[in-house]
DRENFI-407574 format. One record per residue: y, x, z of N, C-alpha, C in turn; residue in three letters. Coordinates in steps of 0.05 Angstrom, whole numbers, padded with zeros to 5 digits, always signed. Last residue first. Example, Ala and Ser with C-alpha at 12.3 -4.5 7.8 and 13.67 -1.06 7.14 Angstrom:
<atoms>
-00045+00257+00142-00021+00273+00143+00001+00258+00157SER
-00114+00264+00156-00090+00246+00156-00066+00264+00156ALA
</atoms>
This chain:
<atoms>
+00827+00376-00965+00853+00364-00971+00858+00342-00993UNK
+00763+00394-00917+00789+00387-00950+00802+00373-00941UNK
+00760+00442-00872+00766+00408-00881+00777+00407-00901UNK
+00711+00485-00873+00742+00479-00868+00737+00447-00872UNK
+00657+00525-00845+00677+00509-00856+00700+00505-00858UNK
+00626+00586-00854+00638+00574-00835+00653+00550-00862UNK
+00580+00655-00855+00589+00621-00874+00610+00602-00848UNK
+00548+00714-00875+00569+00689-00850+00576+00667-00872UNK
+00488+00743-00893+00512+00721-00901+00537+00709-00875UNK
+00471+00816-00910+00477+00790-00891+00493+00768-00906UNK
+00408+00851-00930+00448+00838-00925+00449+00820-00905UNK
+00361+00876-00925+00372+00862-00946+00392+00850-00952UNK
+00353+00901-00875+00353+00920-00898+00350+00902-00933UNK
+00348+00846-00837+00355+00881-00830+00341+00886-00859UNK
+00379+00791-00856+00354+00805-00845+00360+00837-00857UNK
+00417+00730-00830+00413+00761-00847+00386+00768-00838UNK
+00474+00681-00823+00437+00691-00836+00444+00726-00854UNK
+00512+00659-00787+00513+00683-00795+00480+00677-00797UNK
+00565+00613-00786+00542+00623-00771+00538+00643-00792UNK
+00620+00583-00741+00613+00597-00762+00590+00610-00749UNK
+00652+00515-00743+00628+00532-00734+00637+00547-00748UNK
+00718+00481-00725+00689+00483-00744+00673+00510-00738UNK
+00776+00464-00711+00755+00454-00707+00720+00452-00721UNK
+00801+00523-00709+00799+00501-00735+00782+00472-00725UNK
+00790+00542-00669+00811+00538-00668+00812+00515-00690UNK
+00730+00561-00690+00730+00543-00671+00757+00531-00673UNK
+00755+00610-00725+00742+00585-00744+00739+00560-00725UNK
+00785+00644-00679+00798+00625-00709+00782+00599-00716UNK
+00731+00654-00653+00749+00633-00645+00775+00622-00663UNK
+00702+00680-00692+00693+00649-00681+00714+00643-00667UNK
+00749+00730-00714+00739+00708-00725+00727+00683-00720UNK
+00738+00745-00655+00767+00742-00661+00760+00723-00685UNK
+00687+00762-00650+00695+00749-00635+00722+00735-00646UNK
+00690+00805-00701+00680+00778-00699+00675+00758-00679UNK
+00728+00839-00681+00730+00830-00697+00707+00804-00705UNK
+00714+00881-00629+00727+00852-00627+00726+00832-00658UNK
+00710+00933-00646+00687+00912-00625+00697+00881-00626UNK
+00747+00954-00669+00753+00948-00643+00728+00938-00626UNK
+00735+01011-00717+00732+00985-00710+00741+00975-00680UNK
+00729+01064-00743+00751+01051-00729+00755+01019-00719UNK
+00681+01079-00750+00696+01061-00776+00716+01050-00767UNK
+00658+01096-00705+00670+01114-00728+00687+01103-00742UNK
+00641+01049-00685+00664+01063-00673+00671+01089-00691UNK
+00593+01047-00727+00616+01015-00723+00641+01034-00704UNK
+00554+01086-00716+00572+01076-00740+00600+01069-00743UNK
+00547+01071-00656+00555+01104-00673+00574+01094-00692UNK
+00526+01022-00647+00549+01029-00639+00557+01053-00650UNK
+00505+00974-00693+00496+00992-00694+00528+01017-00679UNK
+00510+00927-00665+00490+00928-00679+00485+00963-00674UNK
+00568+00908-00609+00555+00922-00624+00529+00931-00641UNK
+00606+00875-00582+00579+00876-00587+00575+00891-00610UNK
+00662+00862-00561+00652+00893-00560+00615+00891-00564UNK
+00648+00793-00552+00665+00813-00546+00655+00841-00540UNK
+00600+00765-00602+00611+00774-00573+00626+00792-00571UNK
+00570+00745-00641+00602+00732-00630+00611+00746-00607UNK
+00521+00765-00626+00535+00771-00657+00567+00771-00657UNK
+00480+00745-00606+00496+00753-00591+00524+00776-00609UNK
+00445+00729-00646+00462+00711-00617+00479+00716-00602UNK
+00424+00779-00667+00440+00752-00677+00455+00745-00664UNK
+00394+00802-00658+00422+00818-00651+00440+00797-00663UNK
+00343+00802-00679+00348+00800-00642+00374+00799-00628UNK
+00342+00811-00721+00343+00780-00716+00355+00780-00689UNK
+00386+00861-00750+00355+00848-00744+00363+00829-00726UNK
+00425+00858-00809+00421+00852-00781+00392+00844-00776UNK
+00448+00893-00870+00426+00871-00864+00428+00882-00825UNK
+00455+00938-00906+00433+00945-00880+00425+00922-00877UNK
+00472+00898-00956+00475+00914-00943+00450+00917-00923UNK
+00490+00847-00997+00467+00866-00997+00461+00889-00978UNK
+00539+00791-00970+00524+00825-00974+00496+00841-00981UNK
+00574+00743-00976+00548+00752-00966+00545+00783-00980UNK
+00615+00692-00943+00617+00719-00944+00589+00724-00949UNK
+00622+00621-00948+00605+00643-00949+00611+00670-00962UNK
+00643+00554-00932+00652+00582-00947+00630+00606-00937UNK
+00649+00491-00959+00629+00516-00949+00635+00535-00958UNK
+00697+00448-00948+00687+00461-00962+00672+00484-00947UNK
+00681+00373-00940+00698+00395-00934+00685+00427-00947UNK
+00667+00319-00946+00704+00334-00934+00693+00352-00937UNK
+00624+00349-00996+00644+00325-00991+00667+00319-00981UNK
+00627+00403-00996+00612+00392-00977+00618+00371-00975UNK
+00627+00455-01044+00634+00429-01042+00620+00413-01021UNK
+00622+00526-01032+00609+00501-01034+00623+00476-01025UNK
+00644+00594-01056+00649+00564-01038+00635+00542-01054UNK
+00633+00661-01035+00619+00640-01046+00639+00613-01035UNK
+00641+00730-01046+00640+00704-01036+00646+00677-01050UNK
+00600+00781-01047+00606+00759-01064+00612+00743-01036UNK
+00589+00848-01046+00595+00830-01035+00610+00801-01048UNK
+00536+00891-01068+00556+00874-01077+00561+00861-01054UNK
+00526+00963-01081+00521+00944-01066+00540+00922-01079UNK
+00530+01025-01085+00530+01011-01110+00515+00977-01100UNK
+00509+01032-01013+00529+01041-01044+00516+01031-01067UNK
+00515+00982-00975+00501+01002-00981+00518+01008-01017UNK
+00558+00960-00921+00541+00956-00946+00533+00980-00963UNK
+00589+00965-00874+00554+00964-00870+00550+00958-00903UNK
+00631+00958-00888+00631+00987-00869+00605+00989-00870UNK
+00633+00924-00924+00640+00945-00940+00635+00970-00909UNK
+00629+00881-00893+00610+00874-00907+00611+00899-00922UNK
+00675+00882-00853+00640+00892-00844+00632+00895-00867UNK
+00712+00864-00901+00715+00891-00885+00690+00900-00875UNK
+00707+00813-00899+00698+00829-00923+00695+00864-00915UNK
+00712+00791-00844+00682+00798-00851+00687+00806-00877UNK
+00763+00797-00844+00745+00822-00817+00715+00814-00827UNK
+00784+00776-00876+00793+00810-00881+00776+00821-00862UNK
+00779+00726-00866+00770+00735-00895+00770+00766-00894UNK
+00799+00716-00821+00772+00726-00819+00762+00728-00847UNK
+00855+00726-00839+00842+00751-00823+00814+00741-00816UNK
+00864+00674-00868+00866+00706-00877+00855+00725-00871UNK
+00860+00646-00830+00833+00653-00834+00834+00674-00858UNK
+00910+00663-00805+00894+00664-00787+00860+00665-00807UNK
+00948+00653-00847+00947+00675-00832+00928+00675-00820UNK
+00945+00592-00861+00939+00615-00875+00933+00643-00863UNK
+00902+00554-00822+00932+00570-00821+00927+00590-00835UNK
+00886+00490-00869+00889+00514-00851+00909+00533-00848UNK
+00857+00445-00902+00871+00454-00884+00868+00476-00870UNK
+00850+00452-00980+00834+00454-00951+00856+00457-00934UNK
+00831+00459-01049+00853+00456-01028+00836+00451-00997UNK
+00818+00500-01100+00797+00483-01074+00825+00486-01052UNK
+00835+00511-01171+00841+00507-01134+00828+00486-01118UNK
+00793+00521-01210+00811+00497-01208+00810+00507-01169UNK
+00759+00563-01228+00781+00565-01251+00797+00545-01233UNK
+00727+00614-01208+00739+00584-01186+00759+00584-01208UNK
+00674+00647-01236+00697+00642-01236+00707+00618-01230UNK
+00634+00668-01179+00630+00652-01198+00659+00655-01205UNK
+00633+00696-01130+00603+00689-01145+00600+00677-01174UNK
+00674+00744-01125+00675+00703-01136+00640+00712-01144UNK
+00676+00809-01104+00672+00791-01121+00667+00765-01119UNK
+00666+00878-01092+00673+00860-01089+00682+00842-01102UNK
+00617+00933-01102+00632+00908-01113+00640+00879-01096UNK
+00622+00991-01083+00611+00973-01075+00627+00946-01094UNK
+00641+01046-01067+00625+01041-01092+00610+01010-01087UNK
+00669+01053-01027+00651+01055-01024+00629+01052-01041UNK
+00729+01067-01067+00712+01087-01040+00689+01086-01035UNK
+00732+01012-01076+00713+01038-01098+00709+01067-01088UNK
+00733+00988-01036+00712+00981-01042+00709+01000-01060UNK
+00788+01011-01019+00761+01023-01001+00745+01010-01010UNK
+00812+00990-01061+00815+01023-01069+00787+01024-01045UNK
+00814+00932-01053+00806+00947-01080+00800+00970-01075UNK
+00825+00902-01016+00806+00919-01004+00800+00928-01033UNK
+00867+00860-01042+00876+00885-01015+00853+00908-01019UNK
+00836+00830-01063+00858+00843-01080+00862+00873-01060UNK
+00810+00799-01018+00788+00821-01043+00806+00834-01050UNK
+00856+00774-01008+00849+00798-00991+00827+00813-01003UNK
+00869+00743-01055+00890+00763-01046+00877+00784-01030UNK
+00823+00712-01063+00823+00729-01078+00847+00745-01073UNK
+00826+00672-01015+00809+00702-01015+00815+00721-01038UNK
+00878+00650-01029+00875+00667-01008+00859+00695-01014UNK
+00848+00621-01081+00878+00641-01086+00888+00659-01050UNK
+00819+00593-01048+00810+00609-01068+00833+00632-01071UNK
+00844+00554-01017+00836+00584-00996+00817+00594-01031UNK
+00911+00539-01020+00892+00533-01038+00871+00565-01028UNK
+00934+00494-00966+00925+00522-00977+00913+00518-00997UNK
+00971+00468-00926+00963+00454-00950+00954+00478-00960UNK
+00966+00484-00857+00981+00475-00871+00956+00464-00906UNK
+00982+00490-00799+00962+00475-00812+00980+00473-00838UNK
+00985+00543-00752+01009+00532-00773+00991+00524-00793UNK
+00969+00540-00684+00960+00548-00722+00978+00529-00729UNK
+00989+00578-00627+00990+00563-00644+00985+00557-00668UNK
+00956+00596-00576+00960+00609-00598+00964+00589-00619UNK
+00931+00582-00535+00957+00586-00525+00968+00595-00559UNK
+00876+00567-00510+00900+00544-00532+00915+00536-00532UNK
+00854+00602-00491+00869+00592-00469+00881+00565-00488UNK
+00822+00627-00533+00812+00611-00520+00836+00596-00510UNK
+00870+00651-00555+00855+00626-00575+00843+00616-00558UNK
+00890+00682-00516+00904+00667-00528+00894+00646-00542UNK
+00845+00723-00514+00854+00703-00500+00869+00676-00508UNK
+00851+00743-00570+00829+00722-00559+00829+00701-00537UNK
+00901+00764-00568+00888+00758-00592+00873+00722-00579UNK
+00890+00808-00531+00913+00783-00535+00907+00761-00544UNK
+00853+00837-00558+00844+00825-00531+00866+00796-00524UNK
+00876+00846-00601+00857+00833-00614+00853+00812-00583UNK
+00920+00893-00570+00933+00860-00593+00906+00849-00599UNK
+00874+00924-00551+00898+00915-00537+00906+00877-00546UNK
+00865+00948-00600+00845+00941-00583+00861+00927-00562UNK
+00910+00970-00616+00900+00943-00634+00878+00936-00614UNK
+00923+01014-00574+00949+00988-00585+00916+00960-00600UNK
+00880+01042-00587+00886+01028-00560+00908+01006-00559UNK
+00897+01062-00643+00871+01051-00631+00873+01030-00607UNK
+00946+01088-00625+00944+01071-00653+00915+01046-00640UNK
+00926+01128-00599+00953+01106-00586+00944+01085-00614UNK
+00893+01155-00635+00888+01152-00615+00903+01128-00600UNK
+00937+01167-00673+00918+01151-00680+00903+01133-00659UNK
+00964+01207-00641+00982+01183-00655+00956+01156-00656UNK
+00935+01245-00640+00940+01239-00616+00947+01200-00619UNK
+00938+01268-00681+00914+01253-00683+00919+01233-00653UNK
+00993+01279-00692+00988+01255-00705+00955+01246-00699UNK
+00985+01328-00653+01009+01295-00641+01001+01278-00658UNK
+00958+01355-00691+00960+01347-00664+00964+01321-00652UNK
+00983+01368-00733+00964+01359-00731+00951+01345-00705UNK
+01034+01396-00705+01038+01366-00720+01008+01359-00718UNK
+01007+01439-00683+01019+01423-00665+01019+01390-00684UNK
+00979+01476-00711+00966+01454-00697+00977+01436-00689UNK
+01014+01514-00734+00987+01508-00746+00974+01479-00741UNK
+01058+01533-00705+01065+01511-00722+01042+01497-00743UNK
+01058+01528-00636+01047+01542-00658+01032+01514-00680UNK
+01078+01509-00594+01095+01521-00604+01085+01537-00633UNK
+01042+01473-00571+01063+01459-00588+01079+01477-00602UNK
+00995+01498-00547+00993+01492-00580+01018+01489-00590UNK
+01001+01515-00495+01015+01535-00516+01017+01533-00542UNK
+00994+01478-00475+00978+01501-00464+00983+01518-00479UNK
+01009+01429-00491+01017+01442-00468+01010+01459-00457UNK
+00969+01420-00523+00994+01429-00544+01010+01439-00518UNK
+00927+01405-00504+00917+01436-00523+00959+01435-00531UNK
+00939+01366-00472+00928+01383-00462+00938+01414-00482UNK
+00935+01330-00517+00961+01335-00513+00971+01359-00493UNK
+00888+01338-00546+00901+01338-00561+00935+01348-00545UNK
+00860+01307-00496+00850+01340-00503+00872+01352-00515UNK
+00889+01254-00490+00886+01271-00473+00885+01306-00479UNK
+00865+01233-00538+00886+01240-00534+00904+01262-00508UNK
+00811+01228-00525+00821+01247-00547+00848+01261-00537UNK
+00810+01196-00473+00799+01232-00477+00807+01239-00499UNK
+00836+01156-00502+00848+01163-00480+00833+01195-00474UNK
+00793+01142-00543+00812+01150-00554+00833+01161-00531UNK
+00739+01132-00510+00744+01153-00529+00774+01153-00541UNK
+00763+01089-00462+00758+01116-00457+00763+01141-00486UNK
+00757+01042-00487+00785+01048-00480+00782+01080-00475UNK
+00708+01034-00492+00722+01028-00522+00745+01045-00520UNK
+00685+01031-00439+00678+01055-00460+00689+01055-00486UNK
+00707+01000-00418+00720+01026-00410+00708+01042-00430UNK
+00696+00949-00452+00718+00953-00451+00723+00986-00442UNK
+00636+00958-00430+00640+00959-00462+00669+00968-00456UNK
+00642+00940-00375+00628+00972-00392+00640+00974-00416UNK
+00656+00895-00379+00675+00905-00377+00671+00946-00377UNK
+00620+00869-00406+00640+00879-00413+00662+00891-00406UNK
+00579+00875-00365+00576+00891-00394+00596+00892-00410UNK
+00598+00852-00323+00593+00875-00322+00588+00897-00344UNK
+00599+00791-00352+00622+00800-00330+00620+00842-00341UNK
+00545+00784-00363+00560+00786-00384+00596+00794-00366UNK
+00529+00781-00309+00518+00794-00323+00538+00798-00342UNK
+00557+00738-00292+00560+00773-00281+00546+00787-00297UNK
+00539+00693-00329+00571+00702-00329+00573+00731-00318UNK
+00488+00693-00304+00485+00698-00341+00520+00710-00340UNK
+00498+00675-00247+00480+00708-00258+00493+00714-00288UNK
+00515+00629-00253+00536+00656-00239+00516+00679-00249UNK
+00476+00602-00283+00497+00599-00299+00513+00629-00290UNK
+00443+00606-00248+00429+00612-00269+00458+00616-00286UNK
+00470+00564-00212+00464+00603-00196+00457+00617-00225UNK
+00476+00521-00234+00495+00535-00241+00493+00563-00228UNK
+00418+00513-00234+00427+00510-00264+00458+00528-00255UNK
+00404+00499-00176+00386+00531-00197+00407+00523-00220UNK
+00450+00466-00172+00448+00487-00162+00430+00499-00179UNK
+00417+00420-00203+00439+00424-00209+00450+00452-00206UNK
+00369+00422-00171+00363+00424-00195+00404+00441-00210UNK
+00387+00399-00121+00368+00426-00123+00378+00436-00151UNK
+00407+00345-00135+00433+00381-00134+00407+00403-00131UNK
+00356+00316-00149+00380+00320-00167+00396+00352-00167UNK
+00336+00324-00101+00322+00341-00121+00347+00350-00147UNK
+00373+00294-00067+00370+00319-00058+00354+00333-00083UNK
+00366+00237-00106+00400+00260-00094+00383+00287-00094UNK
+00312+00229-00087+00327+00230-00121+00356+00250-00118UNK
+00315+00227-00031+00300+00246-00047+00310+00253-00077UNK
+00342+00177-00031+00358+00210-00023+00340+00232-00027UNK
+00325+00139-00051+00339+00147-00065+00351+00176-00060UNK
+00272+00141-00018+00273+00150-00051+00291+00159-00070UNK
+00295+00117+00030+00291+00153+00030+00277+00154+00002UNK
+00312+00068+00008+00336+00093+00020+00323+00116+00016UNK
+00302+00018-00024+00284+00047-00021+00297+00068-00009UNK
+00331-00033+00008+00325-00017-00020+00302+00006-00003UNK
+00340-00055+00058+00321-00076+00036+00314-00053+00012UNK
+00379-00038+00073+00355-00030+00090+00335-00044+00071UNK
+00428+00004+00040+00411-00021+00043+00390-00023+00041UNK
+00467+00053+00070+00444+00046+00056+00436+00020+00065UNK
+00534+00064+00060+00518+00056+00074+00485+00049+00055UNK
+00564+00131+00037+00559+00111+00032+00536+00094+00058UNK
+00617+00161+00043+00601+00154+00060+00585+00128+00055UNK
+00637+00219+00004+00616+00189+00009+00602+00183+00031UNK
+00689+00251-00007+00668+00248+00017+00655+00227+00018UNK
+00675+00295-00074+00686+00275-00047+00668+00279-00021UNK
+00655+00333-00104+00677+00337-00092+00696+00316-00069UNK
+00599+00320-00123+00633+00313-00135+00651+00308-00125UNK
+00570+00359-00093+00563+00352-00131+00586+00335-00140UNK
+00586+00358-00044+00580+00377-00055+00581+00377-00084UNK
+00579+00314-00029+00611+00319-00034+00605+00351-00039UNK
+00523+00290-00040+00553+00278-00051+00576+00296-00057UNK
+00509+00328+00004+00501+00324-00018+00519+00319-00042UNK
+00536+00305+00054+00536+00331+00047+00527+00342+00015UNK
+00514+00248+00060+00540+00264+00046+00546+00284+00035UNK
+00458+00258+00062+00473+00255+00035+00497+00245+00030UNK
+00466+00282+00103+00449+00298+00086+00456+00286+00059UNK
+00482+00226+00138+00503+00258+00137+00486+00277+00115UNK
+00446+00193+00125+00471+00194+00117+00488+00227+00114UNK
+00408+00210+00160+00400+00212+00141+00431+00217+00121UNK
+00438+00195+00210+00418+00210+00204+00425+00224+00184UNK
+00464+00146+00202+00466+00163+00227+00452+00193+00221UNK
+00429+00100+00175+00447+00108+00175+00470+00131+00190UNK
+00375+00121+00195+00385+00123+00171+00410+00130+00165UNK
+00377+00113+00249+00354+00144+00240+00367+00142+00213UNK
+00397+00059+00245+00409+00084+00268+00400+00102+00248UNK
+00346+00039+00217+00376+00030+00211+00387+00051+00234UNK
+00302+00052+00258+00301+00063+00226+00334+00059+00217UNK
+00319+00022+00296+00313+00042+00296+00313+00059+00279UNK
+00318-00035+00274+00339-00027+00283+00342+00004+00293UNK
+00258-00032+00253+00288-00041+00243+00310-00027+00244UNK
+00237-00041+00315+00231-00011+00299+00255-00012+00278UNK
+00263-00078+00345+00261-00045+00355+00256-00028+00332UNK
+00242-00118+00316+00269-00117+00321+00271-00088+00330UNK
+00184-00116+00303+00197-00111+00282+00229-00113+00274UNK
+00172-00124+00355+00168-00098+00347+00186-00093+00322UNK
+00186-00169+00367+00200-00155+00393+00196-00126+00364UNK
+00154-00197+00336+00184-00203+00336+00194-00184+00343UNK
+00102-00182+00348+00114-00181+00319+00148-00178+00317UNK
+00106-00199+00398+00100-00181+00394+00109-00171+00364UNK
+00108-00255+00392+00128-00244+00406+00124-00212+00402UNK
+00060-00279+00365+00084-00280+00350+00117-00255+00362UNK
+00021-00257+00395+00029-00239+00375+00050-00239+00357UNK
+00036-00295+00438+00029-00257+00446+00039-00252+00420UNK
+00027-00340+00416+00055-00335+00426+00051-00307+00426UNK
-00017-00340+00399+00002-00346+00381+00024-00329+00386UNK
-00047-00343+00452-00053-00321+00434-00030-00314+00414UNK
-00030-00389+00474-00018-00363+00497-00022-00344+00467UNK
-00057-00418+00444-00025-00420+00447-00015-00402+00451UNK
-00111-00410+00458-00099-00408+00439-00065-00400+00432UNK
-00133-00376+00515-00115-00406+00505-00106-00397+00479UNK
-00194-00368+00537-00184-00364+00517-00161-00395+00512UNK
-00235-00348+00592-00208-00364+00588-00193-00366+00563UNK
-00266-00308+00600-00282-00330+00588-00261-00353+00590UNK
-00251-00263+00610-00245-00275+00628-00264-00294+00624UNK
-00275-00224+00562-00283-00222+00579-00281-00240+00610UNK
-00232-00254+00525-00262-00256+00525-00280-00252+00550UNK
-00190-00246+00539-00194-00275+00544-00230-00274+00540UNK
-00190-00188+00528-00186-00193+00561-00192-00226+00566UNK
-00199-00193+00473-00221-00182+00486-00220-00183+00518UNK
-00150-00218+00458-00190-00225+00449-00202-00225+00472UNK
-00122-00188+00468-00115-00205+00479-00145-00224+00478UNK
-00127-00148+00438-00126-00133+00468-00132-00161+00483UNK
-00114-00165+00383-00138-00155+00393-00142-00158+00425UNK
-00055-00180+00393-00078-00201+00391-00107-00197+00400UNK
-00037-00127+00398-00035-00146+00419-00054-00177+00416UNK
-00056-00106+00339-00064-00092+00373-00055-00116+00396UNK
-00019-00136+00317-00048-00154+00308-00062-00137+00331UNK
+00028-00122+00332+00019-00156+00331-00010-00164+00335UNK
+00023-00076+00307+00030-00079+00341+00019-00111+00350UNK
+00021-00089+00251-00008-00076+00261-00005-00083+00297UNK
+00065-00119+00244+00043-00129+00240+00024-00115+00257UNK
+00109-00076+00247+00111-00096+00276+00074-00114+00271UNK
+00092-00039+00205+00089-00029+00233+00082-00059+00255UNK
+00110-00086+00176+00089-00075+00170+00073-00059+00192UNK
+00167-00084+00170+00152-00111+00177+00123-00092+00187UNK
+00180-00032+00179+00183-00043+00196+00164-00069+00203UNK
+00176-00016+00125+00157-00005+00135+00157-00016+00167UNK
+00206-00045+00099+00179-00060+00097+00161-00047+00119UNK
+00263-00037+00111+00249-00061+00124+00219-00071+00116UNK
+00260+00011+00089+00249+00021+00119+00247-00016+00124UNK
+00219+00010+00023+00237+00003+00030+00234+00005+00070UNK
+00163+00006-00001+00188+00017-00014+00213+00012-00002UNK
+00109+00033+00022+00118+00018+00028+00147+00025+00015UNK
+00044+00015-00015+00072+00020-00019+00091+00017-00008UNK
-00024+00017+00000+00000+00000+00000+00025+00018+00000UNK
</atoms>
């Protein structure tokens, strides 16, 4: 039997006390050889009564009194109030405060799981950050070291000097403006200027830009196709300017010589599909997910040679997010990569 509620478990208690005082009552009328019926009624009706008012009212205290304070504490734990709620002795009380108490168990492992994944990602970047900030602060350092030690006066080294020094400041400045950058997009402190674009006549300005370091790298950049009629779309010119310039840019630091980079647009009804893709090294799978992240790095030697910040595709998902739209990335290690993200037509 089930008992779902403390007034059942009351009726139910006062029964068995009822049905021991009936018994008791058997067996002392038995043995007298006096049995009044009436008297018997009355024993167990009073007995039932008396018990299923004591125990009731016992459980109602133990509950309300009790139990209550565990699921306040509960309550104003998971939303911030103070509930004092009363329980109704007719419902299931200790089912429902079981349901509560498993509920925030559950809730709790989910946000301790949440403070670990944040320190975790807390501590790596802020590794990443001293180690981004460090190599050009030791350059510069050595550089200014060697010219106060008698370089500045000797006319071999000194300019060479101060201008690598220069670079160095150069570095730490843009690593600096990208960190701005981001905040700023998260915080949705950075305002986009929406406007009426035709983003074909965009990309083909910033392919225009990267002419001389794509025949540096012997690599082709290129329309998958000729876009003879303007694809209009909303956006801030400036802003996805620059994730046209930070993934054609990867796609020429990681693409392999005599390589191609094509970008691509697809008609999506609203809106248009845009795709950067490469023949290049290509990303192994494991390094996906974590692709968008601040100072994440595939391959870290390379990528900090090529003057890079770490930041540049962080800085691109939050542009494309700012837009209200995704951007995802298919590749496999030693056949290219693709990023793709949307817009909204016009």
């Amino acid at each position: 039997m089930k008992l779902s509620s403390p007034r059942a478990v009351a009726a139910f208690v006062a029964l068995i006390i009822g049905a021991v005082i009936g018994a008791s009552y058997l067996i002392y009328a038995t043995i007298q050889a006096e049995l009044d019926l009436l008297l018997l009624i009355l024993l167990i009706a009073l007995g039932c009564i008396t018990s299923y008012i004591i125990i009731y009212f016992s459980l109602e205290y133990f509950i309300n009194n009790k139990i209550r304070l565990i699921y306040r504490t509960i309550r104003k734990n998971k939303l911030g109030g103070n509930d004092t709620k009363e329980f109704i002795m007719s419902e299931d009380a200790l089912e429902k405060v079981n349901e509560e108490v498993e509920d925030w168990a559950k809730e709790n492992l989910r946000q301790i799981e949440e403070l670990r994944a944040q320190e975790s990602f807390r501590r790596e970047y802020i590794g990443n950050l001293a180690h981004e900030l460090k190599t050009p602060v030791f350059s510069i350092q050595g550089y200014i070291l060697t010219l106060l030690e008698g370089g500045l006066e000797d006319q071999n080294i000194n300019r060479k000097f101060l201008e690598r020094a220069a670079k160095g400041v150069d570095r730490i400045t843009k690593i600096i403006e990208d960190l701005d950058v981001i905040t700023k997009l998260e915080e949705g402190r950075l305002n986009l200027n929406m406007e009426r674009i035709d983003v074909v006549e965009l990309a083909a300005e910033v392919i225009d830009s990267f002419e001389m370091k794509a025949k540096s790298r012997k690599i082709d950049v290129r329309f998958n196709t000729n876009y003879e009629k303007s694809i209009w779309v909303e956006m801030d010119r400036s802003r996805i300017g620059q994730v046209f310039t930070n993934l054609i840019n990867n796609s020429l630091n990681y693409g392999d010589e005599n390589g191609v980079t094509e970008v691509r647009f697809h008609d999506m009804d609203k809106q248009i599909l845009i795709e950067v893709s490469d023949n290049g090294i290509g990303i192994a799978e494991n390094h996906l997910p974590r692709l968008f992240e601040r100072f994440y790095r595939v391959d870290k030697s390379r990528a900090r040679n090529e003057g890079g910040t770490g930041l540049g595709l962080a800085i691109v998902k939050h542009i494309v997010e700012s837009h209200g739209q995704l951007i995802n990335v298919r590749s496999t290690a030693g056949e290219g990569s693709t990023f793709s993200f949307t817009l909204n037509k016009v």
